[in-house]
C-alpha positions as CSV (number, residue, x, y, z in Angstrom):
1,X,0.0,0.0,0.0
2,X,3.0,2.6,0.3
3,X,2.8,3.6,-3.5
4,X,-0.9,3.8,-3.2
5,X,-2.4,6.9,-5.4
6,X,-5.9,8.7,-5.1
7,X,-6.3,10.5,-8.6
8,X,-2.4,11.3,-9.6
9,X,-0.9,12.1,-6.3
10,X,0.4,10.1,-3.7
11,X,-1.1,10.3,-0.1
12,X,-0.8,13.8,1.4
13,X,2.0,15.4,3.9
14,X,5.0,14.9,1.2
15,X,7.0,18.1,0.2
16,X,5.9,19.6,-2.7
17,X,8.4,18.7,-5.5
18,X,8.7,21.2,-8.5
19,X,10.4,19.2,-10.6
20,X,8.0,16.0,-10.5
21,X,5.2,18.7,-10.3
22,X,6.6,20.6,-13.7
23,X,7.3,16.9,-15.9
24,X,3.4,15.9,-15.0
25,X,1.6,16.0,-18.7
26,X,-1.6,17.6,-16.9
27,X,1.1,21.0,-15.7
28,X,2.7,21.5,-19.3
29,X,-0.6,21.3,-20.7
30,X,-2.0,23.7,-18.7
31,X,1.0,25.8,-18.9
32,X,-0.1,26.2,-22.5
33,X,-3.3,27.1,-22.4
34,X,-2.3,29.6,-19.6
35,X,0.3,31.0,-22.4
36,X,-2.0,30.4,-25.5
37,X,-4.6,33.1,-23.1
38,X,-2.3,35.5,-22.9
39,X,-1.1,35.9,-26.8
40,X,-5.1,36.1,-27.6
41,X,-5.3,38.4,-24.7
42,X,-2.8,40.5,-26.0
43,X,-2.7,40.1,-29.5
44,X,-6.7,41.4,-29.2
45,X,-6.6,44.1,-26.2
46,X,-3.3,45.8,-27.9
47,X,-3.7,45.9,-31.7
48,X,-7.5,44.3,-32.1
49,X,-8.2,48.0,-32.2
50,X,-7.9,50.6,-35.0
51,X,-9.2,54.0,-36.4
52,X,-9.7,55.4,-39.2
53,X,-8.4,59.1,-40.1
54,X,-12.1,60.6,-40.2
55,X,-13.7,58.8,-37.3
56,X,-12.5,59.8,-33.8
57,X,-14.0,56.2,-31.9
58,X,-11.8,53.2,-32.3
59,X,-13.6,49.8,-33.8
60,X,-12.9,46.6,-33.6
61,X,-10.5,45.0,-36.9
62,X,-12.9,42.2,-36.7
63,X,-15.4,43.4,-39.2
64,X,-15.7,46.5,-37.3
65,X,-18.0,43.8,-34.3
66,X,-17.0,45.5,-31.0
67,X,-18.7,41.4,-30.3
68,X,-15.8,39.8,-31.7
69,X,-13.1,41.9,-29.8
70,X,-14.9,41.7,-26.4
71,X,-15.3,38.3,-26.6
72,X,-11.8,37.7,-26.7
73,X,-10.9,39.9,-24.4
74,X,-13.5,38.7,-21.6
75,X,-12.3,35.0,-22.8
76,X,-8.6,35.2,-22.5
77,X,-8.6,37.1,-19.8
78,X,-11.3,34.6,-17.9
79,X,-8.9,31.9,-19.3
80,X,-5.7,33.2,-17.6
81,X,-7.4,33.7,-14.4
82,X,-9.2,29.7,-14.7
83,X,-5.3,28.7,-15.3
84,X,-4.0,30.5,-12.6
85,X,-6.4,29.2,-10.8
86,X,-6.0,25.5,-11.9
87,X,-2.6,25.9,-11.6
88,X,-2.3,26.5,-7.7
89,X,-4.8,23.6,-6.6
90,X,-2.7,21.3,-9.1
91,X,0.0,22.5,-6.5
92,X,-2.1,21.9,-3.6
93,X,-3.7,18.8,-4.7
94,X,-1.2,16.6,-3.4
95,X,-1.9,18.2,0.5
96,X,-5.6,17.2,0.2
97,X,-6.5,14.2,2.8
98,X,-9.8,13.3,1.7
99,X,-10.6,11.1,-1.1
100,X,-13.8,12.8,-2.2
101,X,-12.3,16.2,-2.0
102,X,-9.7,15.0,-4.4
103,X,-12.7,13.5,-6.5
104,X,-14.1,17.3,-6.8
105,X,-11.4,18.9,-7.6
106,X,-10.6,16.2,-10.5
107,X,-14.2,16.1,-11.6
108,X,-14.0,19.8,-11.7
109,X,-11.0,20.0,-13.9
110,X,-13.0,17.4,-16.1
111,X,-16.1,19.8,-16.5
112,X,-14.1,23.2,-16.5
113,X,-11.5,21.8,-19.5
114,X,-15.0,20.4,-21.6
115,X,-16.0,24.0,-21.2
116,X,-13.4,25.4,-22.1
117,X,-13.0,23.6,-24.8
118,X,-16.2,24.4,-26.4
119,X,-15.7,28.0,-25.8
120,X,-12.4,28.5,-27.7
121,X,-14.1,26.3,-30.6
122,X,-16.7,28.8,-30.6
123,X,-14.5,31.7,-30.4
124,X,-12.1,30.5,-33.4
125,X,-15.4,30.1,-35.7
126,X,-16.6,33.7,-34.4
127,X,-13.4,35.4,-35.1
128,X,-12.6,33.6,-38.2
129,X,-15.7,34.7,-39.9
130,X,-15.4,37.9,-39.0
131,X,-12.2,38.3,-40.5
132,X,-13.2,36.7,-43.4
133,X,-16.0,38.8,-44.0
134,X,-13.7,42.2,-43.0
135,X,-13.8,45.0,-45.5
136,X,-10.8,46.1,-46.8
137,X,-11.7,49.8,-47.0
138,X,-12.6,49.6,-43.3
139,X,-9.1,49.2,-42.7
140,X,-7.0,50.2,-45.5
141,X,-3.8,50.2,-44.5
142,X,-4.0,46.3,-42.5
143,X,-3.4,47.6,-39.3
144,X,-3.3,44.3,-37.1
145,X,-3.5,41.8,-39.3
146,X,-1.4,39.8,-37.9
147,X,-2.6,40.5,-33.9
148,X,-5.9,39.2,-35.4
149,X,-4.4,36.1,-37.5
150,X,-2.6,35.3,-34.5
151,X,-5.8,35.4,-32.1
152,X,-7.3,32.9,-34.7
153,X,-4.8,30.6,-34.6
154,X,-4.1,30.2,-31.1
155,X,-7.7,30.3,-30.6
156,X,-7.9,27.2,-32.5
157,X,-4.9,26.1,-30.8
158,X,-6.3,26.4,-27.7
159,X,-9.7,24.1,-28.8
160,X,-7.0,21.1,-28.3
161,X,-5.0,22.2,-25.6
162,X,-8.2,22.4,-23.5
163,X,-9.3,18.8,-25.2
164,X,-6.2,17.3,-24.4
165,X,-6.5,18.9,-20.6
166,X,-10.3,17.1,-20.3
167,X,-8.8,14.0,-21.6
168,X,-5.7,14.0,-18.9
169,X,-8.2,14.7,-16.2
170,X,-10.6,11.6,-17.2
171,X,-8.0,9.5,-17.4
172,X,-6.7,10.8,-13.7
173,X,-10.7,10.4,-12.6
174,X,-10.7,6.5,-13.8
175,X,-6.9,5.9,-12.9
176,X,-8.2,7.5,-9.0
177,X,-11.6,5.5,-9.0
178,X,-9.9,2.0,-9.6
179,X,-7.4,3.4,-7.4
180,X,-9.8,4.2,-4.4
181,X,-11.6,1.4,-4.9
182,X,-8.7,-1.4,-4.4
183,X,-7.9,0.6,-1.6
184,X,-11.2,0.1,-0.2
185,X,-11.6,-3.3,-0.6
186,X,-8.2,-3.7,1.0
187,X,-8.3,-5.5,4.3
188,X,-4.9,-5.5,7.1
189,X,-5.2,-9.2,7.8
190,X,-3.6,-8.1,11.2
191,X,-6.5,-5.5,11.1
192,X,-9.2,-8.4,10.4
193,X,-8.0,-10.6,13.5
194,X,-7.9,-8.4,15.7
195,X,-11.7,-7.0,14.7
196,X,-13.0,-11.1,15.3
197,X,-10.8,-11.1,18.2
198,X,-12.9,-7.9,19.5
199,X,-16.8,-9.2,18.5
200,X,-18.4,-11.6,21.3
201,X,-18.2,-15.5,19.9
202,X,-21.6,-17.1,20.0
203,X,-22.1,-19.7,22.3
């Protein structure tokens, strides 16, 4: 029972180890889609933005759809925060005692990656239509076209990071249940004598 694991990490009370904690598949991948938030972020909040010499308000380079550049925005920076997020309790998880609070949390990376996942898919068909359909005398001179290419293609990048992230996690949830469960069926035979030695003998 000493290398018994509930759900990818061994019991709790060891020291946190960066270097195992950095070579898991389930922290590189998130490290991406942490990184892959932050070039949408920024490639869309810096240059998704442009004006033309005879209008004074800025408009989005995304077929001029303030839509398309807010929902970036509000998605990548909601992204970065879910992966910081992720990111810490992946560093905590080994310190949690209970079983079922270890179920949650991997359950919840499960249902938060799905998510996720759908939303970027969404996102790269939104903003890759509404680049399509751009007019070039909106923006004559192509300011951003690369900011916006770049937000599409990590966008679409991201649809698999955040796939691959759901998948890790399932296979942590089933690797953890047939995990828990050998551990509860499990019996000390030292344990099991000393229980029968305990219970009154029928006369």
């Amino acid at each position: 029972m000493d290398g018994f694991q509930a759900y990818g990490a061994g019991k709790a009370g060891g020291a946190f180890d960066p270097v195992t904690f950095f070579r898991q598949p389930q922290t590189a991948v998130r490290i991406l889609c942490w990184l892959f938030s932050i070039v949408i972020l920024g490639c869309v909040a810096n240059e998704g933005y442009v004006n033309r010499p005879d209008e004074v308000e800025e408009f989005c380079i995304f077929n001029r759809n303030q839509s398309a550049c807010s929902y970036a925005v509000a998605m990548g920076t909601l992204c970065f925060l879910c992966c910081s997020a992720f990111l810490a309790l992946d560093v905590y998880f080994p310190q949690i005692t209970g079983v079922k609070d270890r179920k949650k949390a991997v359950m919840a990376d499960i249902g938060v990656s799905a998510v996720w996942c759908l939303v970027w898919f969404l996102g790269f068909c939104f903003l890759a239509n509404q680049w399509q359909v751009s007019k070039e005398e909106d923006n004559p001179l192509n300011e951003g076209a690369d900011a916006a290419r770049a937000a599409i293609i990590f966008s679409f990048l991201s649809v698999f990071s955040w796939a691959i992230q759901s998948l890790l996690a399932i296979y942590r949830f089933k690797l953890g249940a047939d995990s828990v469960t050998f551990d509860q069926e499990y019996v000390d035979p030292n344990q099991q004598e000393a229980l029968q030695e305990a219970l009154p003998t029928e006369e």
